[in-house]
C-alpha positions as CSV (number, residue, x, y, z in Angstrom):
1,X,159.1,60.0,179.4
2,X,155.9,57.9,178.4
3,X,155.6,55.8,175.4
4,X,152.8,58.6,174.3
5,X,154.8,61.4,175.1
6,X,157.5,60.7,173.1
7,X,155.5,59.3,170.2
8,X,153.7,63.0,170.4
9,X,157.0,64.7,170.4
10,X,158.2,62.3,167.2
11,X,155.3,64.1,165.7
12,X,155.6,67.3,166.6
13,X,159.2,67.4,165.5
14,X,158.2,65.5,161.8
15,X,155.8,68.4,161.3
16,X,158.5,71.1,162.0
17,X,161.1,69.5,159.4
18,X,158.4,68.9,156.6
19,X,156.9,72.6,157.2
20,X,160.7,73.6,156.7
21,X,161.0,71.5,153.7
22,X,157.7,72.8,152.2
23,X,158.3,74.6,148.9
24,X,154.8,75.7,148.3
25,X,151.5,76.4,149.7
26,X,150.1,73.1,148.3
27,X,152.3,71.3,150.1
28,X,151.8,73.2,153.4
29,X,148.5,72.1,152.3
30,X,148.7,68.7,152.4
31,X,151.1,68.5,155.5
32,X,147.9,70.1,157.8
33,X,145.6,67.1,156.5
34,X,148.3,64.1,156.9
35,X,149.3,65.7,160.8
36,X,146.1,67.4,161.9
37,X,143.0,66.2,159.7
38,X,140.5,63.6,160.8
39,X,143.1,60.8,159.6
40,X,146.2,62.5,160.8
41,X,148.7,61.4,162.9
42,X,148.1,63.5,166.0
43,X,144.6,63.0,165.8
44,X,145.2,58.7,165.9
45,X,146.9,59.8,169.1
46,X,143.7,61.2,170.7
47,X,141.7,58.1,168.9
48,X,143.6,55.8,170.9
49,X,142.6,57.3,174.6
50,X,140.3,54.9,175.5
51,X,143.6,52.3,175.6
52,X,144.8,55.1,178.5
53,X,144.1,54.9,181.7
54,X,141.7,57.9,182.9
55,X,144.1,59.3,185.3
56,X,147.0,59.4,182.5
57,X,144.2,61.2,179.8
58,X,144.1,64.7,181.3
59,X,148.1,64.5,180.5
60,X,148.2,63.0,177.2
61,X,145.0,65.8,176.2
62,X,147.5,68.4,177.0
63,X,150.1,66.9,175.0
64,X,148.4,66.8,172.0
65,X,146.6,70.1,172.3
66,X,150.3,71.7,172.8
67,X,151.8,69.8,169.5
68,X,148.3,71.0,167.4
69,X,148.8,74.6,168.3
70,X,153.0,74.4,167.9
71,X,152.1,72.5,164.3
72,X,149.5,75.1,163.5
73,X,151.5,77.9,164.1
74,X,154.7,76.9,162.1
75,X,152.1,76.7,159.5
76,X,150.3,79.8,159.7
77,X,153.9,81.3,159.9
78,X,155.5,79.6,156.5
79,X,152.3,80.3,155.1
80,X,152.5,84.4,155.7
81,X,155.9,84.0,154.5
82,X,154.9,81.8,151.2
83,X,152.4,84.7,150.6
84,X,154.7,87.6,151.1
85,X,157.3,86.1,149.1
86,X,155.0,85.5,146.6
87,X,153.8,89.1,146.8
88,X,157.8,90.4,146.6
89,X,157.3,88.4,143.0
90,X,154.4,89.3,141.7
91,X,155.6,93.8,142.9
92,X,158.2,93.0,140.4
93,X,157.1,91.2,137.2
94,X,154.2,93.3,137.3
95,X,155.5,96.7,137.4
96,X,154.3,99.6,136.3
97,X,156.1,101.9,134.1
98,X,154.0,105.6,135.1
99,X,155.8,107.6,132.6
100,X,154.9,105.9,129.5
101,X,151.8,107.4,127.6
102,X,148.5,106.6,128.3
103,X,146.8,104.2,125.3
104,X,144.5,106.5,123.6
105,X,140.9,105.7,123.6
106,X,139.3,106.2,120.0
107,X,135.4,107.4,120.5
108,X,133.3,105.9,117.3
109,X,131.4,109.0,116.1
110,X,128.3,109.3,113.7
111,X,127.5,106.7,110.5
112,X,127.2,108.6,107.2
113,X,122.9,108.5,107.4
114,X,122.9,109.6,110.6
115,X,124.3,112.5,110.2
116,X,122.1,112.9,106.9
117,X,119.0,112.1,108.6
118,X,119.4,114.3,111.4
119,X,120.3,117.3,109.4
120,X,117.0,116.4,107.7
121,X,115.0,116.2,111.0
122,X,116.1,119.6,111.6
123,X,115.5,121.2,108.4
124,X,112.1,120.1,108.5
125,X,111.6,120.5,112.5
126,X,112.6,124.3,111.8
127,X,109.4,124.5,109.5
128,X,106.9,122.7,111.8
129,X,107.0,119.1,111.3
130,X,107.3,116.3,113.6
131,X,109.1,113.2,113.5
132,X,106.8,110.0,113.8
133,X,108.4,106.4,113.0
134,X,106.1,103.0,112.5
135,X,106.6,99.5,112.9
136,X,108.8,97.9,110.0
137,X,106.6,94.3,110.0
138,X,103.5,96.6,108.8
139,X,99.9,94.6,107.1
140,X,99.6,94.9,103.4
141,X,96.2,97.1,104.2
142,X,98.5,99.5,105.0
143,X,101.1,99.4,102.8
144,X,99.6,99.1,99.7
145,X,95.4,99.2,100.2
146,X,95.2,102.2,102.4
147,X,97.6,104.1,99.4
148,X,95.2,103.5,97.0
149,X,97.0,100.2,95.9
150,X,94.7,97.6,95.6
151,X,95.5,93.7,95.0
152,X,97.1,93.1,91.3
153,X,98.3,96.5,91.2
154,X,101.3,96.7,88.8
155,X,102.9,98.8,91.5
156,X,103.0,95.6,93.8
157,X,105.3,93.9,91.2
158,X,107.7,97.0,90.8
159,X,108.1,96.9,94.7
160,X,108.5,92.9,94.5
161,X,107.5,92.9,98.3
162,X,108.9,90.6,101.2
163,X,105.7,89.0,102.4
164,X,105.6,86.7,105.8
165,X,102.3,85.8,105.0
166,X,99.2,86.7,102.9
167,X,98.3,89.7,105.1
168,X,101.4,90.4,106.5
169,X,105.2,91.5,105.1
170,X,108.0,93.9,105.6
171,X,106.9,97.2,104.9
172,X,108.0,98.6,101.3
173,X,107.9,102.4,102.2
174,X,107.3,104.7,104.9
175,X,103.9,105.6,103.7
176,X,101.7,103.4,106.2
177,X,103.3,105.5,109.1
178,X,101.2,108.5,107.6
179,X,98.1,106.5,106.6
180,X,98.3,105.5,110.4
181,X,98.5,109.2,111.1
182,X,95.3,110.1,109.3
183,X,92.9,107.4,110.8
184,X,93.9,109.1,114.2
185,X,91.8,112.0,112.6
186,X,94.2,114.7,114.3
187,X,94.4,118.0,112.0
188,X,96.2,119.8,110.8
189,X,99.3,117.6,110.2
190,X,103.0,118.3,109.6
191,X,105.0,114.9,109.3
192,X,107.8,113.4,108.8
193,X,108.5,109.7,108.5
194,X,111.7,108.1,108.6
195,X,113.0,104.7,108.7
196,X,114.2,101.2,107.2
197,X,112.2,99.5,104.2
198,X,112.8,96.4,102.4
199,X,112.1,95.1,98.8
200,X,113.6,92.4,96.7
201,X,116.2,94.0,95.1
202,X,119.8,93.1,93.8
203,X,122.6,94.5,95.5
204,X,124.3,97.2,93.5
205,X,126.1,100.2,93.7
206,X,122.7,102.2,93.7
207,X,120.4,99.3,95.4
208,X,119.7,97.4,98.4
209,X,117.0,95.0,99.7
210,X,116.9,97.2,103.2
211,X,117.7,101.0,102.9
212,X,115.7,103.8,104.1
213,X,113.3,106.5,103.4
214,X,112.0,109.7,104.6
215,X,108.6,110.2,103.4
216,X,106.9,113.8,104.6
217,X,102.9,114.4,104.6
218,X,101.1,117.5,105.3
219,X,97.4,117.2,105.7
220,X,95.2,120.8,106.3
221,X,92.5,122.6,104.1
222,X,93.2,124.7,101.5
223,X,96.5,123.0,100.8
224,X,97.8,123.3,96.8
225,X,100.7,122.4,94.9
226,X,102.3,125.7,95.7
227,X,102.7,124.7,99.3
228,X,104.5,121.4,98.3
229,X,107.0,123.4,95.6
230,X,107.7,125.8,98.6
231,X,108.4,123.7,101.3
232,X,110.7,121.1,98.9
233,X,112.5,124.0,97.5
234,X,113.2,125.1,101.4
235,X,114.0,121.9,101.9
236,X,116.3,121.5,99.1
237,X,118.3,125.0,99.5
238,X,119.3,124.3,103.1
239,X,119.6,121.0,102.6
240,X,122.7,121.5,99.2
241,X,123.2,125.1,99.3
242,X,121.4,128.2,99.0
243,X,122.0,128.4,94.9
244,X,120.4,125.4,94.6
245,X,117.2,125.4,92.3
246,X,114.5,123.0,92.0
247,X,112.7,121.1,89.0
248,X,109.2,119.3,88.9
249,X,108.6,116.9,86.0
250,X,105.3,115.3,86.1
251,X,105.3,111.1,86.9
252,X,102.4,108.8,88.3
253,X,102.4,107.1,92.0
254,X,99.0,105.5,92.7
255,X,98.7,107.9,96.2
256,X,99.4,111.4,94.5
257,X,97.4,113.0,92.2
258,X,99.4,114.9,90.4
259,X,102.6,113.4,91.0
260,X,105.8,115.0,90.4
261,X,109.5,114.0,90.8
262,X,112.1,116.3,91.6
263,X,114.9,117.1,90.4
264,X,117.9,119.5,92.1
265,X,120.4,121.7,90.3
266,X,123.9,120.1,90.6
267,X,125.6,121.8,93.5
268,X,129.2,120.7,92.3
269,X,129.3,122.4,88.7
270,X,125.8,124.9,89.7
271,X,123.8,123.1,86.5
272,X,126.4,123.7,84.1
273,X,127.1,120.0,83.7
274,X,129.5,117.9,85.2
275,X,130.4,114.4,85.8
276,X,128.8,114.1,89.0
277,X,125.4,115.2,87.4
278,X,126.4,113.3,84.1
279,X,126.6,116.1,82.0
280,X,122.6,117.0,82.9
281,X,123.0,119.8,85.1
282,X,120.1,118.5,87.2
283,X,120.1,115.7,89.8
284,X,116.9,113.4,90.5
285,X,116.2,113.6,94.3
286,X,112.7,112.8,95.3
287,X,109.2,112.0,94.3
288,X,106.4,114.1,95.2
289,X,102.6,115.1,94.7
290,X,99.0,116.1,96.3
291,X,97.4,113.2,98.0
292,X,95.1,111.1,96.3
293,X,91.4,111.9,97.5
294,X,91.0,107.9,97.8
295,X,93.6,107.8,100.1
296,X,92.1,110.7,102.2
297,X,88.4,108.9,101.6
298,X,90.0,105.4,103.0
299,X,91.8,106.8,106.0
300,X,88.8,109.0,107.3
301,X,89.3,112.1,105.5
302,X,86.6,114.3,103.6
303,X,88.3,115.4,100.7
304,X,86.3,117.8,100.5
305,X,86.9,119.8,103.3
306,X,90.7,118.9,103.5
307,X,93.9,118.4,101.2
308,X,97.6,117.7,101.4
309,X,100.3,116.9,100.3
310,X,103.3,114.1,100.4
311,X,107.0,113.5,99.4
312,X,109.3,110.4,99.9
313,X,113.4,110.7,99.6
314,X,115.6,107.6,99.8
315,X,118.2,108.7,102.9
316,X,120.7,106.8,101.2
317,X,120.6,109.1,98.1
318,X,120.7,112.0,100.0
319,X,123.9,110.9,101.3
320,X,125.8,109.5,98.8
321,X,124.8,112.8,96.7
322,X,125.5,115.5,99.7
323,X,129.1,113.3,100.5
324,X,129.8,112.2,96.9
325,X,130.1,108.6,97.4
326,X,129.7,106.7,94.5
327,X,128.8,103.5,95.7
328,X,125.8,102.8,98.2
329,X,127.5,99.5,99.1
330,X,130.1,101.7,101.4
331,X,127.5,102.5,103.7
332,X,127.2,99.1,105.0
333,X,130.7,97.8,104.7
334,X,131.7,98.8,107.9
335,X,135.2,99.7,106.2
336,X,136.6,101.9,109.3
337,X,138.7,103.7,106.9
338,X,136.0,105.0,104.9
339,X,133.7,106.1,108.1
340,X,136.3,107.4,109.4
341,X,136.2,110.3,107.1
342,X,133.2,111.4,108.4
């Protein structure tokens, strides 16, 4: 046996005891590179063939060829074994028991003024109205000029307004969305406008700087306060209970002329006086009145010819009253176990 041949075998036969040896697939790893990578020993074998004479090459090629595929295949096979025994572990710490129970999944359900504002959105869908929403960044034109409040209007300073710049602030009602509504020129209308507004208030148990509105408009000729006293009383029996009566007290908003707010009978002790209605018997719920013909005039409207109507309700209100929650602060607290009674 040639000096090569046995070095080849020497080889070979190292290979087989460290592949036995192996205790993990990192180390199987590194065997390959130090026997069959581009530094190994087998390949310095072939490196060295230009020291062989060319008739001897042919024999020492098929040497090394012989002891690559023997190496390679004792690897490949304590490789599958590595991986099945790892597999055998792996079937038993990670078994499954099928007959325990299933982990329940808990579906979130519906916030508190969701569920009041949709039951509004049908109430008033049911008598005709559709349901428009408006951008919340909205131009002072529009939330105060259009509504007949002009610059250094008290009501400015009541609403103590967020303003991004002179010209330009988070909306204080929902009233531009109807003002919007009117320049379109598109009679009659039947509107409602819900969403979030934003003033500079303290947080209380009855006040927020963002909370919502629904503010309703109806625009048409021949429109009179009767109309409005209808529609709200409507509104209010199917909204707390078919017993429910309605009051109208007169009050000033620069955009209605006459303005009213309203007041509901308390649907807990049915007006007789209670502590939820502080002894009144009536609740206040919402402001109303007839739109100002300088509203109509600046939005594109001859008030001659045409008339309407408009309300706002704080969403909020209508759900701590309808739930009897006593704190508006609840609503936002994301306290799962008090949304969870809902």
């Amino acid at each position: 046996m040639s000096e090569i041949e046995k070095k080849v075998k020497e080889i070979e036969a190292g290979a087989a005891d460290a592949i036995r040896s192996a205790d993990t697939v990192d180390r199987l790893n590194e065997i390959k590179v130090s026997f069959l990578g581009k530094k190994g020993l087998l390949t310095s074998v072939l490196k060295g063939m230009k020291n062989v004479p060319a008739e001897e090459r042919p024999k020492v090629g098929k040497w090394v060829n012989d002891a690559r595929q023997s190496i390679e295949s004792a690897l490949a096979e304590r490789r599958a074994r590595f991986e099945e025994e790892m597999l055998t572990r792996r079937l038993e710490s990670e078994k499954i028991d099928v007959t325990l129970p299933a982990k329940k999944q808990r579906m979130g359900h519906r916030h508190p003024n969701t569920i009041a504002l949709e039951e509004v959105e049908r109430i008033f869908i049911g008598m005709g109205y559709e349901v428009v929403e408006g951008p919340e960044i909205e131009y002072d034109e529009y939330n105060f000029t259009k509504l007949n409040i002009p610059p250094n209007h008290p009501a400015k300073d009541e609403q103590d307004t967020f303003y991004i710049t002179d010209d330009i602030l988070l909306r204080t009602q929902t009233s531009p969305v109807q003002a919007r509504i009117m320049e379109q020129g598109k009679l009659p209308i039947r509107m409602i406008a819900p969403g979030r507004v934003f003033r500079s208030d303290e947080v209380d148990a009855t006040h927020s700087p963002s909370f919502h509105q629904i503010e309703g408009l109806v625009i048409d000729k021949g429109i009179t306060f009767a109309d409005l006293k209808g529609t709200l009383d409507v509104f209010a029996k199917k909204m707390f209970g078919e017993e429910t009566k309605t009051k109208f007290r007169p009050h000033h908003f620069p955009f209605t002329e006459p303005s009213a707010e309203m007041d509901v009978s308390c649907f807990k002790c049915g007006g007789k006086g209670c502590r939820f209605c502080k002894g009144e018997g009536w609740i206040e719920i919402l402001g109303c009145g007839m739109v100002h013909p300088h509203v109509l005039e600046m939005c594109g409207l001859d008030p001659e010819e045409y008339g309407g109507f408009a309300f706002g309700v704080g969403l909020e209100r209508i759900a701590l009253l309808k739930y009897e929650i006593d704190d508006m602060r609840l609503l936002y607290d994301n306290d799962i176990r008090f949304l969870e009674q809902f």
